[in-house]
C-alpha positions in Angstrom: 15.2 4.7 -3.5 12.3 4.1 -5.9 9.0 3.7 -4.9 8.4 1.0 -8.1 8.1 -2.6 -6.6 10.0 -4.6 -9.4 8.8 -8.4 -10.1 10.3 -11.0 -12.7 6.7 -11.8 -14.6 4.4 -11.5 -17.2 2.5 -8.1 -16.5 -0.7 -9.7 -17.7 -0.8 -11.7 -14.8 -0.9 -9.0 -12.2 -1.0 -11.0 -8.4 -2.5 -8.0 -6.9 -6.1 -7.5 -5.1 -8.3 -4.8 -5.8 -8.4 -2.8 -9.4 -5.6 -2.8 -11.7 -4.5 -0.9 -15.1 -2.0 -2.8 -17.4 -0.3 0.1 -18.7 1.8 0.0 -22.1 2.9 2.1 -25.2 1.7 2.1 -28.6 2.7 3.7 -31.4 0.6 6.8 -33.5 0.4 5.2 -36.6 -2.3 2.4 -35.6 -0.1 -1.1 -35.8 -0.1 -3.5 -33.5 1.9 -7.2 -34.0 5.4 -6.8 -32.3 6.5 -6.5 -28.8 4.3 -6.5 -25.4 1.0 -6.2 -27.5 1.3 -9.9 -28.6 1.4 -10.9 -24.9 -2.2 -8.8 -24.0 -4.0 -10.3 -27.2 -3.3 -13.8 -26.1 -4.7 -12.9 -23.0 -7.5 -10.5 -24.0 -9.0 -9.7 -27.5 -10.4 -6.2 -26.2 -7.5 -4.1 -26.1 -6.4 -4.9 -30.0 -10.1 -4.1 -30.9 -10.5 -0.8 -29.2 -7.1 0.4 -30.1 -7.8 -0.5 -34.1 -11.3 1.1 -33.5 -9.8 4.0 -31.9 -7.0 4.6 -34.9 -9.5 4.1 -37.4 -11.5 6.7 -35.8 -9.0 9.2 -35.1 -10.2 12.4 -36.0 -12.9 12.0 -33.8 -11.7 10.1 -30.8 -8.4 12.0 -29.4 -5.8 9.0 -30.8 -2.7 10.5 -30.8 0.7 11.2 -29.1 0.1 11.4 -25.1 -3.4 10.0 -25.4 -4.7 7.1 -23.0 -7.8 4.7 -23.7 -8.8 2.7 -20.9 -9.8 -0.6 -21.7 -11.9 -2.8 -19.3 -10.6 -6.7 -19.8 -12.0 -8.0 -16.9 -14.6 -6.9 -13.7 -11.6 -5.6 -11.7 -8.0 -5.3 -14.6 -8.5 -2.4 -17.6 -5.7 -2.3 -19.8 -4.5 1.3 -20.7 -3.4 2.1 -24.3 -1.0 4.7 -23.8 0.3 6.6 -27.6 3.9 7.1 -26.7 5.4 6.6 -29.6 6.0 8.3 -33.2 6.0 5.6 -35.6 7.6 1.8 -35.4 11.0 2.4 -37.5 14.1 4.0 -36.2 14.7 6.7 -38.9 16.5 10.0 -39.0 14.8 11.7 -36.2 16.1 8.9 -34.0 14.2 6.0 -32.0 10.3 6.3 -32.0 9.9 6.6 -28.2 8.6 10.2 -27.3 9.1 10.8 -23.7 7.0 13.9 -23.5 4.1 11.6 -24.4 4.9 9.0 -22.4 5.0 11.9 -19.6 1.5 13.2 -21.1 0.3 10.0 -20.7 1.5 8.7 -17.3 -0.1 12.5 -15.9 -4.0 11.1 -17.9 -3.4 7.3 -16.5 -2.5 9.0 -13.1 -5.9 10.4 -12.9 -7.9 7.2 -14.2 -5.9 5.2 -11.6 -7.5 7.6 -8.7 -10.4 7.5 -10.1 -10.7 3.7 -10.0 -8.7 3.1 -6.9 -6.2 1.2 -8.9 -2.7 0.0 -9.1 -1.1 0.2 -12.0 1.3 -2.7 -13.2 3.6 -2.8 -16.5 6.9 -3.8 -18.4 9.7 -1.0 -18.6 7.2 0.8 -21.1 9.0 2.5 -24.1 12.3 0.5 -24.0 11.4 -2.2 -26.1 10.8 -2.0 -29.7 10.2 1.8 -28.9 13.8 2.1 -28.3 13.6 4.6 -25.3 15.4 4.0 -21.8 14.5 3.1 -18.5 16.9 5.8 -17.1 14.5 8.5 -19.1 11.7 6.3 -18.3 11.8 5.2 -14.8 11.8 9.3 -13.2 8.6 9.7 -15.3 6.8 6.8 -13.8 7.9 8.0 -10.4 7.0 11.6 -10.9 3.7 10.8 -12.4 1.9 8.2 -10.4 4.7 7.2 -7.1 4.6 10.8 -6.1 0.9 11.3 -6.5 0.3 7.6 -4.5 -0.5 5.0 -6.7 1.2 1.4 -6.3 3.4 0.8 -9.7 4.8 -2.5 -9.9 6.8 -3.3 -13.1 7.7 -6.8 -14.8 10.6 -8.3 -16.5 9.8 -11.0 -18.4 11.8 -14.3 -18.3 
């Protein structure tokens, strides 16, 4: 039995009280255009301009597979950048999900998340244009944040 509450929803929109992170998966080659992203710019211009800054930046600032920037949108929702995957096309070394840094990064968002007293709310993060699965997803999520007692709620859309 998972400890995930599951909602049909826009993730953007999370119907919680209290402090929330929007969690989601970028890429580690600084674009941003396609897939859940679109959703967060219409909502919020700040998460865009931080992750650009932060790529841009790079040598200096951590960006890079397993890295998280927190991203404060409003007084109580921050919207966590989370690098979890290698590229945006899938080539010869298969889809550009990388669980191991989605793990990496679920561990970092795990401790923001106590820190702030937050819940953390999502779409099924690295099986979109990422290409991973839920299946490899899902235990990661669990292991990372359920077990350690922070309220995950994740959205399908539509």
């Amino acid at each position: 039995m998972s400890g995930i509450t599951y909602l049909r929803g826009d993730a953007t929109v999370p119907s919680v009280k209290g402090v929330k992170i929007v969690a989601h998966v970028c890429n580690d080659i600084g674009g941003w255009g396609k897939g859940f992203v679109l959703a967060l710019s219409r909502r919020w211009p700040e998460p865009e301009a931080a992750y650009r800054a932060w790529h841009r930046d790079r040598a200096a600032g951590g960006f890079g597979l397993g890295a998280v920037q927190l991203v404060q949108v409003e007084r109580y929702v921050w919207v966590a950048n989370m690098i979890g995957q290698r590229g945006i096309r899938t080539g010869s070394k298969g889809v550009p999900v990388r669980y191991e840094a989605i793990d990496t990064a679920l561990d970092r968002l795990a401790g923001h998340a106590r820190e702030l007293g937050a819940s953390v709310h999502m779409p099924r993060i690295g099986c979109g244009l990422a290409g991973g699965t839920w299946s490899r997803v899902e235990p990661l999520v669990e292991e990372r944040l359920v077990r350690r007692g922070i309220p995950v709620t994740v959205y399908d859309h539509g």
